[in-house]
N, C-alpha and C positions, 0 to 999 in steps of 0.2 A: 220347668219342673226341676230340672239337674241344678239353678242355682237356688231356687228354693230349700233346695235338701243342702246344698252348701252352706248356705244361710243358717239355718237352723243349726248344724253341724258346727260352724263357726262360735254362734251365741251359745250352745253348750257350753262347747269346750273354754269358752270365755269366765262363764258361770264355777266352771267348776275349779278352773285356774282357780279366779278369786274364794273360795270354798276349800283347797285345799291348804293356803295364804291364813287362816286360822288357825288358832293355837288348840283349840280340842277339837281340831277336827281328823275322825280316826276311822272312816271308810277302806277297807279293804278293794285294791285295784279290780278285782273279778266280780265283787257287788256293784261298783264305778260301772263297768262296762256293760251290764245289765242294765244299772239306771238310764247310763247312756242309749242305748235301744227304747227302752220305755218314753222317754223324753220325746226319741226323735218321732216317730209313733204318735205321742201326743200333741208336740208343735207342727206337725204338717195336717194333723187336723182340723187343729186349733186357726192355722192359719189360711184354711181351705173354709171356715167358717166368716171367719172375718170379710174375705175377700166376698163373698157374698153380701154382705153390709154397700148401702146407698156411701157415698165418699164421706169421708170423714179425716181427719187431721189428731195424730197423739197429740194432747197441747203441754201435757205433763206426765210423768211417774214421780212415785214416791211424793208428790208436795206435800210439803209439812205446813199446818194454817194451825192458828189460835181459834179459841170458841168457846162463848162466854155461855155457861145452860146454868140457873137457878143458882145464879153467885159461884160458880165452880170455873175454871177456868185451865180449858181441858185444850192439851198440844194435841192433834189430828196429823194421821200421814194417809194424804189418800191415793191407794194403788196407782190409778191411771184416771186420767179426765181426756175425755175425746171432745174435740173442736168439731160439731158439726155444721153442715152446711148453710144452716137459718141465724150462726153466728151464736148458739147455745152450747150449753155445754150435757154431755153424758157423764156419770161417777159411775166406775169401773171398782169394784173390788175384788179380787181373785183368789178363791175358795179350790181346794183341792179334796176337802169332804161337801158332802150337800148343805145347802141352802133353801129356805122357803120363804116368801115372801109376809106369813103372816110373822113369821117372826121380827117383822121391823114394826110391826103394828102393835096396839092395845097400850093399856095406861102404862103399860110396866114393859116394852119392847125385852128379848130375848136377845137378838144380836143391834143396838142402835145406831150401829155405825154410819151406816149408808144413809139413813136420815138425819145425823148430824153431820156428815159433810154436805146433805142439801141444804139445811139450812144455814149453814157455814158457807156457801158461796151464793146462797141466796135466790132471785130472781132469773140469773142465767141459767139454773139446771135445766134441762129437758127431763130428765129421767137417771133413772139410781138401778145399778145391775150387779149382779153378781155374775163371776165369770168363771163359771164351775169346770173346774180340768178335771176329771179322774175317767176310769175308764167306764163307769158304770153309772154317771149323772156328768153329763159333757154339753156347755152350752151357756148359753146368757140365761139369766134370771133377772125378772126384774119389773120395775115400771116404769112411763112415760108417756109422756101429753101425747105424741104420734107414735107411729112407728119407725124407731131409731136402728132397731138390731133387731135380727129373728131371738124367739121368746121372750121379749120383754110388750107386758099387756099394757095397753093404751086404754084400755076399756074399765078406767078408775073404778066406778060403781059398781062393778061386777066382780071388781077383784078385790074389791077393799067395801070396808063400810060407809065410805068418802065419797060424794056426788062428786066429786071433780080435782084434777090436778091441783088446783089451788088450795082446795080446804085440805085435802092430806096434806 
């Protein structure tokens, strides 16, 4: 427990090192110290969630991929990809307001991120999530063929208009 909170205390103050290393960046040290309490709050949750998660492997942050959609040819950075254990991959994108899953959906998607990095990495995905931090919608969001993380539904036809992983 005591390095966990190290831990997180560390990658804070990491975070906000390089945050402070910006040229417009103009945070009052007593709003700083509040964040900082919120944050740590939020990462020992966050990471009491995770640890509940079947093993898995981060395999990236940040990866930046090309993606060719209807002659358009669109840079992608996607948050976090998790290595799981069938040798698939999960897409993590990390939301600090809410998230809903019909918004990846219909002819005209509202946020289409999360479906063009599956289709951007293709065959390997397992499942596309949202990884909602705030303090009042906290948790995965999301879908996938099994169950990879708590709240991401496996149960395609019932959460989507889609018979199956594959046709979505």
């Amino acid at each position: 427990e005591q390095q966990r909170a190290i831990a997180i205390d560390s990658a804070i103050e990491e975070a906000l090192t390089e945050l402070r290393k910006r040229k417009h960046f103009t945070i009052a040290e007593p709003l700083l110290a509040i964040e900082l309490q919120r944050l740590q709050v939020l990462l020992a949750r966050w990471l009491q969630l995770e640890s509940a998660r079947d093993d898995f492997e981060v395999l990236s942050r940040e990866q930046n991929c090309e993606f060719e959609v209807a002659g358009l040819q669109l840079n992608l950075r996607i948050d976090r990809i998790d290595l799981l254990p069938n040798g698939r991959q999960l897409i993590i994108d990390y939301k600090s307001g809410a998230g809903q899953i019909r918004q990846w959906l219909g002819e005209r998607p509202e946020q289409p991120q999360l479906p063009m990095y599956a289709c951007a990495l293709g065959e390997q995905v397992e499942g596309v999530a949202f990884a909602v931090l705030n303090q009042k919608n906290f948790g995965f969001l999301g879908l996938a063929q099994t169950d990879v993380a708590p709240g991401l539904r496996s149960d395609i036809e019932k959460a989507t208009k889609f018979a199956s992983w594959e046709e979505l």
